[in-house]
N, C-alpha and C positions, 0 to 999 in steps of 0.2 A: 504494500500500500504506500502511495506515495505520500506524506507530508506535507501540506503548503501553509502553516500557519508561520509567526513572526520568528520563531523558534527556529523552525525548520528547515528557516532559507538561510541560517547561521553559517559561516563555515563548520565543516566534519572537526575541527579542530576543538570549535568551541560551544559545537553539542558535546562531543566527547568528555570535554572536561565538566561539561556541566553535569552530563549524568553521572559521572564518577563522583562528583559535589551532593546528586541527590543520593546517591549509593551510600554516601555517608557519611548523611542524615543531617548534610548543611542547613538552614533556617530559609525559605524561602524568600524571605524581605532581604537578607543578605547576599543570596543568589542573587535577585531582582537588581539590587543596587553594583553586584559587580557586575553584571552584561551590560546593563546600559551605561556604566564606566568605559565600556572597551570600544578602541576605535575600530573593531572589524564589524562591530555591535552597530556601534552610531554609522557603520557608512553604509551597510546594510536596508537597518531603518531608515535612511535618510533617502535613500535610493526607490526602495518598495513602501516603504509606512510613512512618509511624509508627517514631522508635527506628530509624531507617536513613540513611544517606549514600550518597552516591554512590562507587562504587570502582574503582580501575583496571580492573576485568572489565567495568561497568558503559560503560568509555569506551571497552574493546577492542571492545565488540559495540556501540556506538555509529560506531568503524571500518568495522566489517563490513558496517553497511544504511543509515542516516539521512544520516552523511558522506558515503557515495557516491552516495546522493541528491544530496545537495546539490552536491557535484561537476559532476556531471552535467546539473542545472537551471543551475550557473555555465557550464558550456559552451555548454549551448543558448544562454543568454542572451547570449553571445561572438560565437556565430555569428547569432544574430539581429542586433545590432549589427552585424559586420561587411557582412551582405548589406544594412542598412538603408542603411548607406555605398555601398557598391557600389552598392545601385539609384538613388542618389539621383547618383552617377556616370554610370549608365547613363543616367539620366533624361535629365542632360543632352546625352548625346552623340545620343540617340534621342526628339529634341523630338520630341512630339506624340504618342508609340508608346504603346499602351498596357501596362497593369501588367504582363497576361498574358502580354505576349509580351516585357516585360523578365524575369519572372521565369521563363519557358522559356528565355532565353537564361542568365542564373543557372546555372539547372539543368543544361543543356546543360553548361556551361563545368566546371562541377563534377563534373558525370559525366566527362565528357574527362579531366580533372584526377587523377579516381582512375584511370582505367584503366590510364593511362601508370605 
């Protein structure tokens, strides 16, 4: 889903660091007053939002969709790391095995894992 609120036309740099801010558990009037401090911030707004800042409603609904994006892509990428460990685990114990049938065993093991 694509994004188009005041947030979301930020540079990747400075969603990034903002959600790592909401990650943890900066004050949103604090957040609020460092973005529209920043000049990538003001030239942004000044470009697309004429005469407007950024406001605590603007970060609550940045909450509600974009954050939880990004949430979400930090988890995958968690779990993609850990399985890159685990296969590189598996690898060893299963010389010579191929990929497919390290990551069926993966899967296996994970489906098991939820069931329980």
């Amino acid at each position: 889903m694509t994004r188009t609120g005041k947030i979301a036309r930020l540079p990747a740099s400075v969603r990034d660091e903002l959600n790592q801010r909401l990650a943890d558990g900066e004050q949103g009037k604090t957040l609020v007053k460092r973005l529209n401090a920043l000049p990538e911030v003001q030239n942004v707004l000044a470009a697309e939002f004429p005469a407007k800042s950024i406001s605590e409603q603007n970060l609550s609904e940045r909450k509600k969709g974009g954050y939880r994006d990004w949430q979400a892509r930090q988890e995958r990428r968690q779990i993609i790391r850990e399985m890159q460990e685990e296969n590189g685990e598996l690898g060893q114990l299963l010389a010579g095995g191929e990929l497919n049938r390290q990551i069926s065993m993966l899967l296996s093991a994970e489906m098991a894992r939820a069931v329980r």
